[in-house]
C-alpha positions as CSV (number, residue, x, y, z in Angstrom):
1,X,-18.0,-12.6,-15.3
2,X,-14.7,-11.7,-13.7
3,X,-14.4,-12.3,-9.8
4,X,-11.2,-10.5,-9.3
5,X,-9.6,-10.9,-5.7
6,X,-9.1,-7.3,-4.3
7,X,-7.2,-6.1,-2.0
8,X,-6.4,-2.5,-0.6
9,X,-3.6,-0.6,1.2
10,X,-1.9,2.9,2.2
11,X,1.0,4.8,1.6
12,X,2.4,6.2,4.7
13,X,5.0,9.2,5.2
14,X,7.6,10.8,7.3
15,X,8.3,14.5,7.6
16,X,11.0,13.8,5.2
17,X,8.5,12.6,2.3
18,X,9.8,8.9,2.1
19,X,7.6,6.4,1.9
20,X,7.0,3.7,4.6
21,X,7.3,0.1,4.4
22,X,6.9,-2.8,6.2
23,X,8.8,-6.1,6.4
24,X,6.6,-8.9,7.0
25,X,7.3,-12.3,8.4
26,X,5.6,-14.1,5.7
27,X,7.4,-12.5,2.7
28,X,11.5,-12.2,1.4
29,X,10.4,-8.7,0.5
30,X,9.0,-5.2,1.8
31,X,5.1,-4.5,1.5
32,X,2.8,-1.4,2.4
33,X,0.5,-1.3,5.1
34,X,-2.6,-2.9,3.3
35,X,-4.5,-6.7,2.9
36,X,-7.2,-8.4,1.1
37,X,-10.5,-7.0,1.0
38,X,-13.4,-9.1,3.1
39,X,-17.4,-9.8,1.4
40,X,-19.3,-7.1,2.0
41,X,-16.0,-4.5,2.6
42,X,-15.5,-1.4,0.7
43,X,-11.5,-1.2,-0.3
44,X,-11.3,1.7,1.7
45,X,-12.9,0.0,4.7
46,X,-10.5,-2.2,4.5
47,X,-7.4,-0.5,4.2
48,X,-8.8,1.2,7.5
49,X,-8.7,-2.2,8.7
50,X,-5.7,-3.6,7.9
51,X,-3.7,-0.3,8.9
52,X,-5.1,-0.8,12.6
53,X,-4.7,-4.5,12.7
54,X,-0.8,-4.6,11.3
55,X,-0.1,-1.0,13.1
56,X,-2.4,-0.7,15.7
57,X,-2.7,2.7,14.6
58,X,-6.3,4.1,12.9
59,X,-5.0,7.4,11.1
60,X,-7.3,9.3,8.7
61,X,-7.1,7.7,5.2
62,X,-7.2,10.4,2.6
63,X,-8.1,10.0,-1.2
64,X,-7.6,6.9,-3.8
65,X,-4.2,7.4,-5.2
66,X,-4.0,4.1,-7.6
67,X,-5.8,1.3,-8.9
68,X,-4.1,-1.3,-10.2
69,X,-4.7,-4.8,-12.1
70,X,-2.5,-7.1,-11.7
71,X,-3.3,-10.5,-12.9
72,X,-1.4,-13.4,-11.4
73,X,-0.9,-17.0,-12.7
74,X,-0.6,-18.3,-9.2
75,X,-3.3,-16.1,-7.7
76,X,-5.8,-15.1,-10.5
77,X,-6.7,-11.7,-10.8
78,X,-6.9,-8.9,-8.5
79,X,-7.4,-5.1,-8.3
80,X,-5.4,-3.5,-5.9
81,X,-6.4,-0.2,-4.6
82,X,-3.8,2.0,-2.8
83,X,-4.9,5.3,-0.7
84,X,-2.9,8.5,0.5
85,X,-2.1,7.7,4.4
86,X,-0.7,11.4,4.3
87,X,2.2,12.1,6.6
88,X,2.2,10.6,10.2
89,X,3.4,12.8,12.8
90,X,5.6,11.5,15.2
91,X,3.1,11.4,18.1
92,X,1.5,8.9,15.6
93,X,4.5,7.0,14.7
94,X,5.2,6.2,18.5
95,X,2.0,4.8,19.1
96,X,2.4,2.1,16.6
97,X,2.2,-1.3,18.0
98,X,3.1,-3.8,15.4
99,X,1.0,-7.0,14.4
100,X,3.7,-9.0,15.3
101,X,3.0,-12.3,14.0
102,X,2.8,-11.0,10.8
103,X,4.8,-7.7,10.9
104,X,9.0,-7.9,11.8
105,X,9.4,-4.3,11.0
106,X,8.6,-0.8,9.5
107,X,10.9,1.8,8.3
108,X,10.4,5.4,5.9
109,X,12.4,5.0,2.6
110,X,13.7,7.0,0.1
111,X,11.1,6.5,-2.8
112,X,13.9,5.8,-5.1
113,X,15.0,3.2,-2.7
114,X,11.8,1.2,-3.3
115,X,12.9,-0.4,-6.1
116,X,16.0,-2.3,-3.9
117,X,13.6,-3.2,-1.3
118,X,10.4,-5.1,-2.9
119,X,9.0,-6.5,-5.8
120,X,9.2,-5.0,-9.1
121,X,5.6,-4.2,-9.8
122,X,4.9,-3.1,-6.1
123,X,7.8,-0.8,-6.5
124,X,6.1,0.6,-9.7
125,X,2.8,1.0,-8.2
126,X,4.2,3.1,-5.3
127,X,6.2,5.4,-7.6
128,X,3.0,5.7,-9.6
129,X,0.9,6.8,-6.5
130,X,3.8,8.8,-5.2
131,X,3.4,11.0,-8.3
132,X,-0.2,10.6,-8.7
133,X,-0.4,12.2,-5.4
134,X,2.0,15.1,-5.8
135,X,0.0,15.8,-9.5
136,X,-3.1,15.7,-7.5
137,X,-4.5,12.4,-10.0
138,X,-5.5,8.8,-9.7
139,X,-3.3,6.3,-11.7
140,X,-4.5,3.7,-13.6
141,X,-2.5,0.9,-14.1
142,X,-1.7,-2.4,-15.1
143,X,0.9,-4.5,-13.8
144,X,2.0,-1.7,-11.7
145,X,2.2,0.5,-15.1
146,X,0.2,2.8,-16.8
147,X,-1.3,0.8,-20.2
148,X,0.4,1.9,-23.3
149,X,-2.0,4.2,-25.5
C-alpha cells in the first residue's frame, strides 16, 4: 500500500484579492502558510496548526479548495491539501507574529505574480485553488495540474 507523506496549508487574502505568501528562511522561494501533517492529525487540523505556529494567528479555516499529488523523487509521494483562509482583515493582519526561525517574511501578491515568486508546481496549485474557489469547486490535481482526460 501507498504511505504518501501529506501535508496541508491555506490560502490567505487581502481586501485587494491577492494571495499571501510567505518567505521562509529555509527555502530560495515563496511558500503558503501550511506544513506536514502529524500521526493521528486530520489535514485540516493541521493547517490550523501550522497557520498559528508560523503566524501566530488562528483565523477560521473555511472549505477544501485543492488536493494535489505530487510525487517527488527526492521525497516520495505526497498529497497536499490546500484550504480557503478567506480574506484577513487588517485587525487580523496586525496581529501576526511571525515564526521567526522559520518565517523572514509575508507579503499579498498579485495571483499572476505567483508564478515569478515560487516554484512552478506550487504556483499552479495556487492558481488552481484561486479559481476553484471563485467557481465554488474542489480541484483535483496532479503535479499542480488537473490530469488530462
Amino acid at each position: 500500500m501507498a504511505r504518501p507523506r501529506m501535508a496541508a496549508g491555506a490560502l490567505f487574502f487581502d481586501e485587494q484579492g491577492r494571495v499571501m505568501l510567505l518567505e521562509p528562511t529555509y527555502k530560495d522561494y515563496r511558500d503558503i502558510p501550511g506544513g506536514y501533517v502529524d500521526v493521528g492529525e486530520s489535514p485540516l487540523q493541521a493547517c490550523v496548526r501550522e497557520v498559528r505556529e508560523e503566524l501566530g494567528i488562528t483565523p477560521g479555516i473555511g472549505r477544501l479548495l485543492a488536493v494535489d499529488w505530487a510525487p517527488s523523487p527526492t521525497e516520495g509521494d505526497k498529497v497536499l491539501y490546500l484550504f480557503d483562509g478567506g480574506a484577513l482583515p487588517a485587525r487580523l493582519q496586525e496581529q501576526i507574529r511571525l515564526q521567526r526561525s522559520e518565517i523572514k517574511a509575508y507579503a499579498f501578491h498579485s495571483v499572476d505574480d505567483v508564478d515569478s515568486l515560487t516554484i512552478p508546481r506550487l504556483a499552479r496549485r495556487v492558481r488552481a485553488a484561486v479559481i476553484a474557489r471563485s467557481e465554488g469547486q474542489v480541484a483535483y490535481l496532479e503535479h499542480g495540474q488537473h490530469p488530462e482526460r
